[in-house]
C-alpha positions in Angstrom: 192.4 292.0 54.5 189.8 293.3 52.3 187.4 290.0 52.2 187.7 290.0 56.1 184.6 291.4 58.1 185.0 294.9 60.3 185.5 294.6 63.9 182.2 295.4 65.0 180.5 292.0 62.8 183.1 289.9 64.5 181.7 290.3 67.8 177.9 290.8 66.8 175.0 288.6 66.8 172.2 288.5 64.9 170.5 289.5 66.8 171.8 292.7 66.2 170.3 292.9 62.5 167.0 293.4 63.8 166.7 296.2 65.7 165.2 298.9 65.1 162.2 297.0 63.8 160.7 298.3 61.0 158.2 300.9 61.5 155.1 298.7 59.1 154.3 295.3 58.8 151.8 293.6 56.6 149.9 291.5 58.7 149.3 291.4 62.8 151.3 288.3 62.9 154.4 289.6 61.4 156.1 291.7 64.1 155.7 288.1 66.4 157.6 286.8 63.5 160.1 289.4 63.7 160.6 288.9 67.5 160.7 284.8 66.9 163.5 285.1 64.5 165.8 288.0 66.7 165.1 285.6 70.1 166.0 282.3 67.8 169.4 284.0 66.3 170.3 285.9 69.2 172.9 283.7 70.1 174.1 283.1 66.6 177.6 285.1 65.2 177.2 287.0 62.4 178.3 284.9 59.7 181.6 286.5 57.5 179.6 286.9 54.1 175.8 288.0 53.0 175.0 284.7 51.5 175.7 282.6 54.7 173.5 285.7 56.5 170.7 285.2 54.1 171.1 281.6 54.2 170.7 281.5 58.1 167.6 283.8 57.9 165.9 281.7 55.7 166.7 278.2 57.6 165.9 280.6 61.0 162.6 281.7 59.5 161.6 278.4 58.0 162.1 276.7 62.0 160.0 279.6 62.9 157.0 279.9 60.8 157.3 276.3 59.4 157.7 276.8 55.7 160.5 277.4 53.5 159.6 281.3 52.0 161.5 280.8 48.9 159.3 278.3 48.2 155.8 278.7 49.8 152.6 279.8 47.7 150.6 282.0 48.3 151.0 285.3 49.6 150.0 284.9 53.4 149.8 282.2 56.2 148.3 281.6 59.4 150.4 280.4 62.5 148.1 280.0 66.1 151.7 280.7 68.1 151.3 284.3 66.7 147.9 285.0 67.2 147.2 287.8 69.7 144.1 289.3 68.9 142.8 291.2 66.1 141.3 290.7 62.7 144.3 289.4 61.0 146.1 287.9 63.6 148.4 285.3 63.6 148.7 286.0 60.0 152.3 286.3 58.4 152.3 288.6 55.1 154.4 286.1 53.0 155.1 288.8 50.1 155.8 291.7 52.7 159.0 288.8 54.1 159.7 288.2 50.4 160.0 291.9 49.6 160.8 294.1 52.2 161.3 292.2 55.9 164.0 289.7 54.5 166.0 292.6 52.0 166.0 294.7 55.5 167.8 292.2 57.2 170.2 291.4 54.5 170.7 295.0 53.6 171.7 295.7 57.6 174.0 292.6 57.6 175.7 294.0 54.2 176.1 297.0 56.2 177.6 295.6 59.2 180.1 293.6 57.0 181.0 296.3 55.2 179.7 294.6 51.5 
């Protein structure tokens, strides 16, 4: 059927969706962020559709970092659990989740289902 997800999303996890990671980050806490969210989902199916996809991410990412992205202010946050050393670290580039990190994700699970 044409609404139905290829073979390959049926089996997949989401964890899946984040590898490779992306080659720049904003901020020194943001690859921990990326690791959080591919360790907390990688038992999770791919969902069948992009909105229940984005909609996990941003439930996955709000249990990880601890605020909702769609609606956080500012364009940064700090989070101790991702400090490892360095001048920004443990910092999470809000706007580089917003615009690029998130779209990546989505944009690979549109791929994988074929939308």
């Amino acid at each position: 059927m044409a609404n139905e997800a290829p073979d390959d999303a049926a089996i997949a996890t989401m964890a899946v969706l984040f590898d490779p990671e992306p080659g720049t980050w904003g901020l020194r806490g943001d690859p921990y962020v990326w690791r959080a969210l591919r360790d907390r989902l990688s038992g999770t199916d791919v969902p069948p559709s992009v909105d229940e996809v984005t909609a996990l991410l941003r439930e996955a990412f709000g249990e990880v970092v601890g605020l909702d992205l769609a609606d956080a202010e500012g364009s940064a946050v700090y989070r101790e659990q991702y400090a490892h050393g360095g001048m920004s670290s443990g910092m999470i580039h809000l706007d580089t989740w917003r615009r690029h990190l998130m779209p990546l994700l989505v944009e690979r699970a549109r791929a994988l289902l074929g939308r």
